[in-house]
C-alpha positions in Angstrom: 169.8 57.6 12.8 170.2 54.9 10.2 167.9 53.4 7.9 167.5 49.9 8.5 169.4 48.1 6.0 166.2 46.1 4.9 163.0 47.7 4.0 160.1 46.8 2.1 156.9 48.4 0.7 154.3 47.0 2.6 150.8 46.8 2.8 149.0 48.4 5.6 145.8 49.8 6.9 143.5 53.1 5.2 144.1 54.4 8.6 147.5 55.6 8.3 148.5 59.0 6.9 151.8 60.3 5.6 153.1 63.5 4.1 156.3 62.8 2.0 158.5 65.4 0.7 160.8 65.3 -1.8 163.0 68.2 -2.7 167.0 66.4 -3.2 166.7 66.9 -6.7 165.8 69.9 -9.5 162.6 68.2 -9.3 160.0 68.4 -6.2 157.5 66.3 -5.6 154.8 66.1 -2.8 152.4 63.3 -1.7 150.0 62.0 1.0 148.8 58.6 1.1 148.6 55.5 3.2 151.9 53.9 1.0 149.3 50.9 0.7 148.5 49.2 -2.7 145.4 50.5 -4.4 144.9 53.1 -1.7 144.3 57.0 -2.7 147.5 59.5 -3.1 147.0 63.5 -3.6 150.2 64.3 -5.2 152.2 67.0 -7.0 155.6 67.1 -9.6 156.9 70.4 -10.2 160.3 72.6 -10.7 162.4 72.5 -7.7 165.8 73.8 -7.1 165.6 76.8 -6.2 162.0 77.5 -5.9 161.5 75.0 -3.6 162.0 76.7 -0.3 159.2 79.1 -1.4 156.7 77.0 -3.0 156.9 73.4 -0.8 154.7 74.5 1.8 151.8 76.6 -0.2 151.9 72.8 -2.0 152.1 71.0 1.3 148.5 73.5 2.6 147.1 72.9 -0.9 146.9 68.7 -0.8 146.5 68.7 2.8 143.1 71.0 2.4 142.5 68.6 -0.8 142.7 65.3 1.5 140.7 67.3 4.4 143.3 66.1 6.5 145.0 67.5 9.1 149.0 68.1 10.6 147.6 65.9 14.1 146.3 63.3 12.2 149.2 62.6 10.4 150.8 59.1 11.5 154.5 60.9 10.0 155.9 62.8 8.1 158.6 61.5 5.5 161.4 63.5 3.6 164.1 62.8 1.4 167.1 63.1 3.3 169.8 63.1 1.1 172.5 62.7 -0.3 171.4 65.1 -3.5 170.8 68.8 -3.2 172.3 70.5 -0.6 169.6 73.4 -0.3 166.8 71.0 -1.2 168.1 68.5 1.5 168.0 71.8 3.7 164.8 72.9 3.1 163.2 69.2 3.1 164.4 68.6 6.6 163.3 72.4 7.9 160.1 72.0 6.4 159.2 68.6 7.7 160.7 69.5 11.2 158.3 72.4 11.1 155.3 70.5 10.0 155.9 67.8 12.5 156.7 70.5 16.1 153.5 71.9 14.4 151.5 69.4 14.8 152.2 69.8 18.7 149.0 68.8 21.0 148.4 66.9 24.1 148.0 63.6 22.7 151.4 64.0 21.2 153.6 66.5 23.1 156.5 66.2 21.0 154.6 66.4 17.3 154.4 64.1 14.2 157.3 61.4 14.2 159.3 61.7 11.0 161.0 59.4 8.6 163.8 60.2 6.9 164.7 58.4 3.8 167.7 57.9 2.0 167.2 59.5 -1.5 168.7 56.8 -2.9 166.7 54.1 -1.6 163.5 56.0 -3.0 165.3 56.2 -6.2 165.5 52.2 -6.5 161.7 52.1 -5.0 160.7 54.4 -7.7 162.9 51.8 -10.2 161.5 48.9 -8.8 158.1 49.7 -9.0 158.1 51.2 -13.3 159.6 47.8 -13.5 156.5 46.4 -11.5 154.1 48.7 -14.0 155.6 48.2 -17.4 155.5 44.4 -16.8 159.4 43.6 -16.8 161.3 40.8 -14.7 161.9 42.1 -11.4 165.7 43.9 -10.8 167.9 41.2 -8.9 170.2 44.3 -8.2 169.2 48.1 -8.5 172.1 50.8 -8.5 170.9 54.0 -8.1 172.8 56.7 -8.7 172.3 60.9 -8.7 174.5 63.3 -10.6 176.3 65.0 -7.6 178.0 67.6 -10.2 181.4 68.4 -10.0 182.2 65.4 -12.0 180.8 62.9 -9.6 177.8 60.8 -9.3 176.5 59.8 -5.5 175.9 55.6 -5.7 174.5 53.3 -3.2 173.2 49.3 -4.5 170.7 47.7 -3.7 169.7 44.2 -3.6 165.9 43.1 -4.5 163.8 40.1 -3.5 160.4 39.3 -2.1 161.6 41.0 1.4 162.2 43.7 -0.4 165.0 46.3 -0.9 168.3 45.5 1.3 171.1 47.8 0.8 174.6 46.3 -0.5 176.8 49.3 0.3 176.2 52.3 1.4 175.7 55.5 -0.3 179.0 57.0 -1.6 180.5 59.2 -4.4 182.3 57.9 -7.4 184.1 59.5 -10.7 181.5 58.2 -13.7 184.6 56.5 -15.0 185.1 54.2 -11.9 181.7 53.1 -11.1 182.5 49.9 -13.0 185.3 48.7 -11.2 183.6 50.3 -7.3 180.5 47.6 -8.6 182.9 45.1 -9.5 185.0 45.2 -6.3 182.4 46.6 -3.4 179.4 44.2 -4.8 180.3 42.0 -7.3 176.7 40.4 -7.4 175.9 43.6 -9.5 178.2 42.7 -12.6 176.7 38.8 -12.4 173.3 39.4 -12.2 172.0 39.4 -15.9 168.9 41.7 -14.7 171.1 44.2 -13.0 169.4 48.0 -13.6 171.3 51.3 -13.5 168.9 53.3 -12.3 169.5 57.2 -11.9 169.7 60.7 -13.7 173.2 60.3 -14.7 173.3 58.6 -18.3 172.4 62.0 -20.5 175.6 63.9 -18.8 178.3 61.3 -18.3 177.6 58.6 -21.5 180.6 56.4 -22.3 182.2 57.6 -18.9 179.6 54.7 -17.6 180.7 51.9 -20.2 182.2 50.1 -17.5 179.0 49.5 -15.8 176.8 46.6 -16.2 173.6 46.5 -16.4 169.7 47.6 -18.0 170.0 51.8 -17.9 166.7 53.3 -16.5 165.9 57.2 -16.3 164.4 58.2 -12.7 164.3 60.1 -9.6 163.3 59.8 -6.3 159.9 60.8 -5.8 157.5 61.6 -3.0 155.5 58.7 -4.0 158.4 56.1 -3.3 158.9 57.6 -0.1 154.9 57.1 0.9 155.4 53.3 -0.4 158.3 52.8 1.5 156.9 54.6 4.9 155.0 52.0 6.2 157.7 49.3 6.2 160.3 52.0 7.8 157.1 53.0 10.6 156.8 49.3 11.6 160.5 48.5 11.7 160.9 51.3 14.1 162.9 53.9 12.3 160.6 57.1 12.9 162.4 59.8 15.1 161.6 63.4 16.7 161.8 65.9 14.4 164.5 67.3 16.2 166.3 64.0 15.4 165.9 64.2 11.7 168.8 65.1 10.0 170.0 65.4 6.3 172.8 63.3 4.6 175.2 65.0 2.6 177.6 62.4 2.2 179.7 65.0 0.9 181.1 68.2 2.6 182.3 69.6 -0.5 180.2 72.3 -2.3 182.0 73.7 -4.4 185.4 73.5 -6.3 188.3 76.3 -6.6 188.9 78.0 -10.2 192.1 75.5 -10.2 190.1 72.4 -9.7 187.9 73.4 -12.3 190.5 74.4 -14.8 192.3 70.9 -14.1 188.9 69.0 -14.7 188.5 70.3 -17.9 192.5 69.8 -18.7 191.7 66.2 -18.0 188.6 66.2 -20.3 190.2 67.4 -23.2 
């Protein structure tokens, strides 16, 4: 299912209850809250990767007992659905999937609805809001981008307002080198906006390869948190499915490249 193209943090009752998971990147984060303002969160940040599959759900038991709340009362449950991570997108959506068939009982035959996120939209939530707490003019335009390896990063744009975050293009891979001119051609609102932010993990490995870029750099990753603020607006606009329905986004098939391919990349380099 898609995402709806507009979605914004909003405010909503202490009555509603998510579990968000958040496993697309070498980091994992997990987090239960309302996604309202000022209302309580039990979170954790820890090493992902590959320990994720084996530690997300003694995490997911931990805050749940810490919250005294339980799988039934759980309004959904929210992941990070990609792109990023291929085995954290995979264990993400098995996990959540599990959770939410777990959570089985009369009232709800068919379990906990579940949200599934594009990682890059909760990368430009978790942008927009250490904007929001540091005190600096709101982004006009956030870019998010992930280091998909293999000498590519995985971008999507957003535009920001008082409705909230609208997606500009969706999420795609791109050489480091040609994200300047994809911004220029596919959304050329990016490169005129004076508060345009980069947002992503991808400065530290590519550098220069992004000089053709505009726009304010800002370290981050999508976090579990995002994905709690951003539940509420995606539960009221409709976009919860059955677990069986949720599904990752890879946006690419590739995992891997050939000996040749790698030799070639690095011909290229030097």
């Amino acid at each position: 299912m898609s995402v709806s193209p507009q979605l914004a943090p909003a405010a909503s009752g202490p009555t509603l209850r998510f579990l968000a998971l958040e496993t697309s990147t070498d980091v994992l984060s997990v987090a239960l809250g309302s996604g309202a303002p000022g209302d309580p969160v039990w979170q954790h940040t820890g090493p992902g990767g590959a320990q994720a599959s084996a530690t997300l759900l003694p995490l997911v038991q931990s805050l749940m007992a810490q919250a005294g709340w339980t799988l039934q009362s759980l309004d959904a449950v929210v992941f990070g659905r990609g792109p990023g991570s291929f085995t954290g997108l995979r264990t993400a959506c098995a996990v959540a999937q599990g959770l939410a068939y777990g959570a089985q009982d009369a009232a709800r035959p068919a379990g906990v609805p579940v949200l599934a996120v594009d990682t890059l939209l909760a990368l430009a939530e978790e942008a927009r809001s250490a904007c929001a707490d540091e005190a600096q003019p709101a982004p006009g335009v956030i870019v998010a981008l992930l280091d998909a390896r293999m000498d590519e990063l995985y971008v999507a744009p957003y535009a920001h307002s008082a409705d909230g975050l609208q997606e500009l293009a969706p999420p795609r891979l791109c050489a480091p080198q040609n994200l300047g001119a994809y911004l220029a051609q596919a959304v050329p609102q990016a490169s005129a906006h004076a508060d345009t932010v980069l947002a992503g993990n991808v400065f530290a490995a590519y550098g220069e390869r992004l000089a053709g870029a505009v726009g304010l750099r800002r370290p981050a990753l999508p976090t579990a948190t995002a994905l709690l603020r951003l539940a509420p607006g995606m539960l009221a606009a409709g976009a919860a499915v059955a677990a069986q329905d949720a599904l990752p986004l890879y946006v690419r098939d590739k995992v891997a490249q050939t000996t040749a391919e790698r030799d070639a990349l690095r011909a290229a380099s030097a």
